[in-house]
N, C-alpha and C positions, 0 to 999 in steps of 0.2 A: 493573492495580492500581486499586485503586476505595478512595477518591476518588485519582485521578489528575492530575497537573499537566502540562498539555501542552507549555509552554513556558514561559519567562520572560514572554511578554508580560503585560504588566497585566492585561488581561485573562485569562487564561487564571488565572493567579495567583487572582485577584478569584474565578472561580469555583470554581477546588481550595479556597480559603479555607472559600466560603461552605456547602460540604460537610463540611468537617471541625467548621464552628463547626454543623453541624447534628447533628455527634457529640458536642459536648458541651465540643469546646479552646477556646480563648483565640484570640477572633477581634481583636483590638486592631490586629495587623498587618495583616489585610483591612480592617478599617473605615479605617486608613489610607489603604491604596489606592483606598478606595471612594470617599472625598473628594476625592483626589488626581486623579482620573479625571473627579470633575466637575468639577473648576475645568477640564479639560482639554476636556472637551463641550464647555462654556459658551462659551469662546475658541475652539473649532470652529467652533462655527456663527455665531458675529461673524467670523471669519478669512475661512473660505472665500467665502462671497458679495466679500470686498475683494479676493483675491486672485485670484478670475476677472477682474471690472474691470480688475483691472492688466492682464490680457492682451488687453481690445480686444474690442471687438461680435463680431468673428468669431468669436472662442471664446468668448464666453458662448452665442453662440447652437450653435455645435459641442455643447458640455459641458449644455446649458439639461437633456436629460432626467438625464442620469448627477447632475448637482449636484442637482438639485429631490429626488431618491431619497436621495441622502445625508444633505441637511439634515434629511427626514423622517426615518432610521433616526438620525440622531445626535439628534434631538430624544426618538426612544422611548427612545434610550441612559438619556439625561438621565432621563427619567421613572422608570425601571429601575432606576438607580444610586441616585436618589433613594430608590427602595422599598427598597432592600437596605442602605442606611444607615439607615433608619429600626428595620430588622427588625432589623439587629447593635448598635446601640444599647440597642433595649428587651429586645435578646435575648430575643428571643420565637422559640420554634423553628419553630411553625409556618407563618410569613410570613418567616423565612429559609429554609424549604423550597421554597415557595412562588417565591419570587425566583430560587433553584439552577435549580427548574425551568422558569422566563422565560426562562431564560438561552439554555436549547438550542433557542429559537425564536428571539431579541434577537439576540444575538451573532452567529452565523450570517447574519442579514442583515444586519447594520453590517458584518459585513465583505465583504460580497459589494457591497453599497454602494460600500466604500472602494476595492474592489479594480477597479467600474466606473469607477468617477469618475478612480482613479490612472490607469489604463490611457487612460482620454481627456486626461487631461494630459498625459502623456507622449507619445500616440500625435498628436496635434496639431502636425501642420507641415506642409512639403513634401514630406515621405517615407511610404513604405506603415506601415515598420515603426518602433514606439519608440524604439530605442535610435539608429537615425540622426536621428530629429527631435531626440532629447536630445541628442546629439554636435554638430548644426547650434546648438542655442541657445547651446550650449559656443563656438561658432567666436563667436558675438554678443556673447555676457557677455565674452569674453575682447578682443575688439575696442572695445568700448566702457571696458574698463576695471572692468567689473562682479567679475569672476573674475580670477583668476592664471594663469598660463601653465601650470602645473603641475594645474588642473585637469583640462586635456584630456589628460594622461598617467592621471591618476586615473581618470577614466573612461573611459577607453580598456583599460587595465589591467581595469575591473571588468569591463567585456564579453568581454572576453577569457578571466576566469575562469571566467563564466556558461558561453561556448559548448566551452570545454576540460571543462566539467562535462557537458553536454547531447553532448558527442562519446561518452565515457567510456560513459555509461547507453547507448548507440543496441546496445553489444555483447548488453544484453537485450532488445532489440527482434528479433520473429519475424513479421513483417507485411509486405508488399511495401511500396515505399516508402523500405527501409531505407537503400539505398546512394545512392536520391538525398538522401533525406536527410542523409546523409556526406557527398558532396562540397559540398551546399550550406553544411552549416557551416564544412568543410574553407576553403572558398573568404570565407566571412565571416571567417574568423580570417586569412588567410592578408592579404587585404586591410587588415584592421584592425592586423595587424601593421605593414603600410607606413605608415597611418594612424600609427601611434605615435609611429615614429620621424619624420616630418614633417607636426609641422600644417600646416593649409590654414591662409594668411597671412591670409586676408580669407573674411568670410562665403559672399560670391559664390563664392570660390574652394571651400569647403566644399560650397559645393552640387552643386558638378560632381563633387566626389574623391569624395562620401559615398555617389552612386549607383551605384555596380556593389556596394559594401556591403549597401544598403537594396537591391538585388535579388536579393542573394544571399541574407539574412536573412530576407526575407519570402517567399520562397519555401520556406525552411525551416519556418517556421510554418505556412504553408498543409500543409504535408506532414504535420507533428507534428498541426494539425487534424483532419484527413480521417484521418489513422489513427486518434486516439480518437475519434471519431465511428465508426469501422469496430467499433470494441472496446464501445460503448455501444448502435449497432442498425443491423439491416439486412436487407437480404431476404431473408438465409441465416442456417444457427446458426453457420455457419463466419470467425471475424473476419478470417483472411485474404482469404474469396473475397470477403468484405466489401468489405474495403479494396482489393483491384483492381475491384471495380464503382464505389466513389465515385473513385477516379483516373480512370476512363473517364469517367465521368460531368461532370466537368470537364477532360475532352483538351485542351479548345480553350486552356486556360492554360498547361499541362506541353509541350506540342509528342511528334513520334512519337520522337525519342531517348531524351525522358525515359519514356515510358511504354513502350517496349521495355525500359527498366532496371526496371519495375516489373513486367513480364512474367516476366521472366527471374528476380526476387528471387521473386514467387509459384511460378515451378518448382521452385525450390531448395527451398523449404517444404513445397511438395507430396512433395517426391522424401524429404522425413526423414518425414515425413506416413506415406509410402509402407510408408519402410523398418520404420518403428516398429509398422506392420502383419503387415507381412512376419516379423519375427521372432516377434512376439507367436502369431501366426498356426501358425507351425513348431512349438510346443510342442505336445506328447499333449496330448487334452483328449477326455471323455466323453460330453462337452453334444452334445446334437442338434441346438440350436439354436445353436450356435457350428461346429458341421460343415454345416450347412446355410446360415448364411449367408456364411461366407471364398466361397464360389462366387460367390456375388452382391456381395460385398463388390470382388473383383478386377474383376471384369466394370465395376462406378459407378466403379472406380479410373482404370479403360481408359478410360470415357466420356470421363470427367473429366482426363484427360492429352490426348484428342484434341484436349477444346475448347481445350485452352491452346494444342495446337499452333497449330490456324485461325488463332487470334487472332494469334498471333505473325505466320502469312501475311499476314493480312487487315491488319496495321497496315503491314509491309514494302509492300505493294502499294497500301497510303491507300482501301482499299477500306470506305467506312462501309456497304454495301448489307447487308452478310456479319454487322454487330457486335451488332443487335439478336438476331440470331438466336443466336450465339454465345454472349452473355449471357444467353438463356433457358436456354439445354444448363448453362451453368457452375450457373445458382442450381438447376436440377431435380437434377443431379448431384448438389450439396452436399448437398442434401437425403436422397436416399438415401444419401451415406456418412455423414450425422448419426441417420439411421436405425439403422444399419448399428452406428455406435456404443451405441447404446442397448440396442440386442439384448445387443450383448455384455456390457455392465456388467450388465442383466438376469441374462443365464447367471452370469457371476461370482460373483451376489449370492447366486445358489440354489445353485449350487456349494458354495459356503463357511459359509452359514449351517447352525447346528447346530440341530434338534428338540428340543425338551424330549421325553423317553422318558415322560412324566408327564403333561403338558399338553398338550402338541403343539406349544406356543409356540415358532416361530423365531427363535431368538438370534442376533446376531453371534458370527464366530467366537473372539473372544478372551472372552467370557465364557465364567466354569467353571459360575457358578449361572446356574439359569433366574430370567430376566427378571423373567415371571411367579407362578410358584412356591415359586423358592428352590431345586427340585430341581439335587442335580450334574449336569452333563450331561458327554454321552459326550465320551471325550478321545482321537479317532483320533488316528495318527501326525503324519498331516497336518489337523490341524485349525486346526492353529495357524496358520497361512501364510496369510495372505490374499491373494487375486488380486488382482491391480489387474488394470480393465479392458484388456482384449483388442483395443483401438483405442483408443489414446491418445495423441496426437504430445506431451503432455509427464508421460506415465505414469516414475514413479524404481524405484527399490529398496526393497520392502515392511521394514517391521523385522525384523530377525529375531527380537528381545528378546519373550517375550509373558504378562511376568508382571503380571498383572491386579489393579489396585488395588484395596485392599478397601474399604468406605464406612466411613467415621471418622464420629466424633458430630461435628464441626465444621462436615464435607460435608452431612451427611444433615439437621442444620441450615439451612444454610442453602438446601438444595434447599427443604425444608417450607416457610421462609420466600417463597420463591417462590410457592409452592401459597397460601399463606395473606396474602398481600397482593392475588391477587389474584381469593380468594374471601371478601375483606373483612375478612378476621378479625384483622389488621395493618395499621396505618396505613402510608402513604407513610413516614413519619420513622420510623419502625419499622424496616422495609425498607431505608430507607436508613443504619442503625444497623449493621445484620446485613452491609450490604457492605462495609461501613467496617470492621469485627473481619476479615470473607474479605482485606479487604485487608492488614491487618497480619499475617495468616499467612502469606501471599504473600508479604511483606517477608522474614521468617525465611528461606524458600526463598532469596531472593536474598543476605541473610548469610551460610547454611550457604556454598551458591558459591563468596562472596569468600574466607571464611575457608579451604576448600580449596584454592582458587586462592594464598592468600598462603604456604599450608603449605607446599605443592608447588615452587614456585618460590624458597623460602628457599635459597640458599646455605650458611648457616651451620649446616644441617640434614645435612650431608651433607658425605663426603669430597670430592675433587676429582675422584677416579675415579668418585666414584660418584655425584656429581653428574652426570659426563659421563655414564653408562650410562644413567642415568632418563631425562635431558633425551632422548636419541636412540630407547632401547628403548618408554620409558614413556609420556612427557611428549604424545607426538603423538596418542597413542588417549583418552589423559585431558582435550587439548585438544578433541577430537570429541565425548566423553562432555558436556563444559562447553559446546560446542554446543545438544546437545541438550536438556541443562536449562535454560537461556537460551528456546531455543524452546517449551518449557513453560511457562515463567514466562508467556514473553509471550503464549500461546495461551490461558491464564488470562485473563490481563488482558485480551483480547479476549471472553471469555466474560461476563467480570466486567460491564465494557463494554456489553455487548449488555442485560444483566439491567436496569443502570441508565435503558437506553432506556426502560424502561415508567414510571418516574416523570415522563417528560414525554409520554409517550404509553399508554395503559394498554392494552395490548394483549397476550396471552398470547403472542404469538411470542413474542416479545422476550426473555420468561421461559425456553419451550422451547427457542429457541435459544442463549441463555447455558447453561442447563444443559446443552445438549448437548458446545458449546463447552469449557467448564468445564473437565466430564469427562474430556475426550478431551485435556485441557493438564492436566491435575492425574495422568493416566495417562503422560504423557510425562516430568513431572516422575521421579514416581517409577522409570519403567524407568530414568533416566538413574541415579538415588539409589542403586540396587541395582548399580550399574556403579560408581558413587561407591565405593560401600561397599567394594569388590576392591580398586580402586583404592588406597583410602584403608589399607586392612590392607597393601595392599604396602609403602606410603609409611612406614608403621610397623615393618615389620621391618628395610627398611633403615636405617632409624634406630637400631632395638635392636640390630642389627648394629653399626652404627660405636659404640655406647655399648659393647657388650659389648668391642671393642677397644680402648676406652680413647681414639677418637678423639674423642666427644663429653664434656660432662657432663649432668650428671641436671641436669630440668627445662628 
């Protein structure tokens, strides 16, 4: 939804604000905050220089480059905050445009700023990782008298909730890596639980009890590290094979236990890898180029099972002679079964796309008109069905729903507006007007929602029996349907999103890919609406029902 308010913070606030008073509302509330936020720069950058001192030459000199980066991004704050009080004052629109679009450069490095700087405060002591240097000043404050006893249960408790959280998410993780990274937090909480129930009486004594913590912890981060870093780049397209080359690549820290466990969680991945081939693979299929390459596709599957075996020998027996070569076979393999995948999506794509009988133009298959044209295009039995690719370790279940939105004056608005900002012929504040109206119809979608949702679930709507038959029969498919419009909504609002990229960067992707995006959440919407609508007629005869028996009253 555009303009969009990402959190409560000030920030974020300050800039939903400074969007909406660029539509035309009562910014009174932002220029509040806008003030409010400089008295709080101002006292920033007199604070922070006093509050390094307080921690002693070693840590200004630790902290000298992360603080020096701060005090510059809170000074541009300052300048920034400055300009965007001046533009919501004179209400001038176009230098409160102007300031919205400072923001998605400003902002973003205040807070990567802030986020260096915390993290060396925090991360400054005798420990690898954060939260034991912070737990150790906790043993100091509370010794000296600074703190209360009661805050080392407070922060002990809060780490606790962090890594019960960070446990939870590991169940979506598919990357070698995973299971050491389970018992290392497994083992950080486990420890921190003892932690809990008895502090260390004396600092000294802190520093002994906090290290098998701080080794358990910081090896969990090196682990969380090296997998996004597998997921962001690497020798292969593959972010598994990825992330087992950067493990190897740093052995000498993991030792061979740990990286047998990272062998073994890479088999496991390859082998759903495998199977999600295997099956795809078993289906009829026409394509030459899909029967020609399953041959070659098993054959880089064999390769690429063998090397994992070696590897597995080659660390049991501490053989490094064997590893270079190994890790050549794994990344040349990768490569042919990323090949391998592209073929396929290839043939899917020409499978399923329809010709215009008029143009020639190839359409997706859920379009009825040509792209091009306008012409209807042909409606085989199977036209509908779209393939997902034929190798895909996280390919789902296609829709089956394929009733194709039609373009409203609203949509086809705001497309043009795209087109026309930027081939000049609409200003920025124009543009940003047009996404601001996209976004209050998007609100409606999300009313319509609530307002089913609140229908549906009324008790007083319904007898007892037949509250019970819906809740059981109904309620769980209507739950799925509210699913799916949710993901519409939000697939919008990421499209929406994307559009708004180009008022800070003016770049036509930005535009193509919001409308692409758009489309494709404003079409989700609607198959959901059209399920809605069954839905909602059911939800109404049960009603007419109990009214015709005299269980309800009218209205």
């Amino acid at each position: 939804m555009i303009p969009r308010q990402e959190s409560d913070h000030p920030i974020d606030r300050i800039r939903f604000g400074l969007m909406v008073a660029i539509g035309g509302e009562d910014s009174s509330e932002t220029l509040e905050l806008v003030k409010n936020q400089e008295r709080i720069a101002r006292r920033e950058i007199d604070e922070v220089p006093k509050r390094a001192e307080s921690r002693g030459p070693e840590f200004l000199e630790y902290s000298a480059a992360s603080r020096t980066q701060l005090l510059t991004h809170l000074e541009e704050y300052l300048n920034w905050l400055t300009k965007a009080k001046d533009a919501l004052e004179s209400q001038n629109s176009s230098e409160t445009v102007e300031a919205y679009e400072e923001s998605q450069e400003i902002l973003p490095k205040l807070n990567a700023a802030l986020d260096a700087y915390s993290a060396d405060f925090a991360s400054f002591g005798p420990f690898q990782s954060a939260p034991a240097n912070t737990l150790h000043r906790m043993t100091e404050g509370i010794a000296t008298g600074e703190l209360p006893k009661a805050a080392w249960r407070e922060y002990c408790e809060y780490y606790q909730r962090g890594i019960e959280g960070r446990i939870e998410q590991l169940e979506q993780v598919q990357l070698p890596g995973r299971t050491l990274l389970r018992e290392s937090y497994d083992r950080s909480a486990d420890i921190l639980q003892d932690l809990l129930e008895q502090e260390p009486p004396t600092p000294d004594a802190g520093l002994e009890s906090l290290k098998p913590f701080d080794h358990a912890y910081h090896t969990a981060e090196r682990v969380e590290n090296l997998m996004k870093e597998a997921t962001e780049s690497g020798d292969t397209p593959i972010p598994a094979t990825n992330a087992l080359l950067k493990f190897f690549s740093h052995r000498e820290s993991f030792g061979s236990e740990a990286l047998a466990g990272v062998v073994e969680d890479y088999g496991e991945i390859m082998d759903r890898y495998s199977e999600n081939f295997e099956d795809a693979a078993s289906r009829p299929t026409d394509s030459a180029l899909v029967q020609e390459e399953i041959p070659r596709t098993l054959d880089n599957l064999d390769a690429h099972y063998a090397a994992i075996e070696e590897l597995e020998e080659a660390l049991e027996e501490s053989d490094e002679s064997k590893l270079a070569e190994l890790f050549s076979r794994l990344k040349s393999t990768a490569d042919l079964l990323e090949e391998s995948r592209e073929v396929y999506e290839t043939a899917a794509l020409h499978q399923t796309n329809i010709a215009c009988p008029s143009c020639g133009r190839s359409n997706p298959p859920e379009n009825r008109n040509c792209e091009s044209c306008g012409e209807i295009l042909p409606r085989p039995e199977d036209a509908g069905a779209t393939q997902s690719s034929t190798f895909s370790i996280l390919s789902g279940p296609a829709l089956e729903e394929n009733q194709q939105l039609e373009m409203t004056e609203n949509v086809a608005r705001l497309f043009q507006s795209c087109d026309d900002v930027n081939d000049g012929k609409i200003t920025h504040e124009q543009f940003a007007a047009e996404l601001q109206l996209a976004s209050a119809g998007l609100k409606e979608f999300t009313e319509e929602l609530d307002g089913l949702a609140a229908t549906a679930l009324d008790e007083t709507n319904f007898t007892p029996e037949q509250m019970e038959y819906w809740q059981t029969t109904h309620l769980p498919y209507l739950e799925e349907v509210a699913v799916t419009f949710q993901a519409g909504i939000d697939e919008t609002q990421e499209g929406l999103q994307t559009m708004e990229q180009y008022l800070a960067d003016p770049n036509e992707i930005h535009l193509i890919e919001g409308i692409r995006i758009t489309w494709q959440g404003l079409n989700t919407i609607h198959r959901a609406r059209l399920s809605m609508e069954t839905y909602d007629k059911m939800l109404s005869d049960v009603m007419e029902e109990a009214r015709e028996e005299g269980l309800l009253t009218e209205g």
